[in-house]
C-alpha positions as CSV (number, residue, x, y, z in Angstrom):
1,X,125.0,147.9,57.5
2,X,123.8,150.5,55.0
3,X,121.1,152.8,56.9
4,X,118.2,151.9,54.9
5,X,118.3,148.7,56.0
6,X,120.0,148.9,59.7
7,X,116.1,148.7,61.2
8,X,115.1,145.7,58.4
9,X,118.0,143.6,58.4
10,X,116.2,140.2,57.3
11,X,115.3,142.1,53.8
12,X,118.7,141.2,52.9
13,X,118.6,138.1,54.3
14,X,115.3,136.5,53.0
15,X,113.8,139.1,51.1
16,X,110.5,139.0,52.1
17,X,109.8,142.1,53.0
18,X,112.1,143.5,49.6
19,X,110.6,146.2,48.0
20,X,111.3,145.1,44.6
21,X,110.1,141.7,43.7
22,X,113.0,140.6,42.1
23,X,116.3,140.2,43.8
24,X,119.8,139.4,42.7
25,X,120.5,136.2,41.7
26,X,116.7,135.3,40.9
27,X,115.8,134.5,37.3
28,X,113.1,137.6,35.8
29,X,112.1,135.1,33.4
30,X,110.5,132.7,35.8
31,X,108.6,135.3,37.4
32,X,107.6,136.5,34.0
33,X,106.3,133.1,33.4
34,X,104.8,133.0,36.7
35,X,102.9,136.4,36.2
36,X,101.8,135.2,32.8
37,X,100.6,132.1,34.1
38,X,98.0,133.9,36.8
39,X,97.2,136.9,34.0
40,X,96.1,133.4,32.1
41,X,94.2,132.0,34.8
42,X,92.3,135.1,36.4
43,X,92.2,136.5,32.6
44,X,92.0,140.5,34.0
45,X,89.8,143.1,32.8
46,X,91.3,146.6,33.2
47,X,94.1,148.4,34.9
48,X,92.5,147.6,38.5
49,X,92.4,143.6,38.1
50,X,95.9,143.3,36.4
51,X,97.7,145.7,39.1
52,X,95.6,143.1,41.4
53,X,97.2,140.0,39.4
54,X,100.5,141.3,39.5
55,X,100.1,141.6,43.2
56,X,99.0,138.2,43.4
57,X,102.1,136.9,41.5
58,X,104.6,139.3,43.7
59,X,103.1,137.1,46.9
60,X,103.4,134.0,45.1
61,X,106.8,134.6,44.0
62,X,108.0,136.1,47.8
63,X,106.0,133.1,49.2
64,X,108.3,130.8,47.4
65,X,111.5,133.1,47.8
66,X,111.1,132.3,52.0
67,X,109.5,128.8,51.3
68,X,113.4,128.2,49.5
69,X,115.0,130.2,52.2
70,X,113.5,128.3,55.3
71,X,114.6,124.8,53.3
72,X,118.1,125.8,53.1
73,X,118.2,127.1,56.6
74,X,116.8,123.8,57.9
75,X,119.5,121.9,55.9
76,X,122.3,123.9,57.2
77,X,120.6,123.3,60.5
78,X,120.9,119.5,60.4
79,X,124.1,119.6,58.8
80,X,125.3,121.5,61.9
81,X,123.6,119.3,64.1
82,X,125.1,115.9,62.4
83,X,128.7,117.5,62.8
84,X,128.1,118.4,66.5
85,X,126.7,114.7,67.1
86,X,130.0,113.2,65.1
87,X,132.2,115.1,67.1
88,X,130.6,114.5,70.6
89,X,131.2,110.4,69.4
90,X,134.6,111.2,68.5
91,X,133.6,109.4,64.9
92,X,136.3,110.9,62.5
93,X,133.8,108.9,59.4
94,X,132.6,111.1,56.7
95,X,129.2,111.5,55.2
């Protein structure tokens, strides 16, 4: 593992502690549209409120990241767990 992340391994894995908002594989465009979306709803004034809009949208969009993240990992979980259960029956059926 690459030194800068040997002590924060789950920033590869989840990203929700990645320091740029965007990672591989994500769309930009969406979280354009996202961060357009909130600068249309808060409507900042100023350097301070849109750094504090853009701010909002990186939590929104690292929110969603893990919310994906944790979905997938509990789908692989029960996948694992309705193997394990097929092969304690000794079922050879598919699903």
């Amino acid at each position: 593992m690459p030194k800068s992340n040997r002590n924060h391994p789950n920033a590869l894995k989840h990203g929700a502690f990645a320091k740029t908002a965007i990672l591989p594989g994500e769309d930009p465009r969406e979280f354009e549209e996202l961060h357009s979306a909130l600068i249309e709803e808060w409507a900042p004034v100023g350097p301070t409120e849109e750094d504090a809009v853009l701010s909002i949208a990186k939590g929104v969009w690292r929110k969603r990241r893990l919310q994906k993240f944790l979905h997938t990992e509990i789908q692989i979980c029960v996948i694992i767990l309705s193997i394990r259960f097929m092969i304690k029956r000794g079922g050879s059926e598919q699903f």
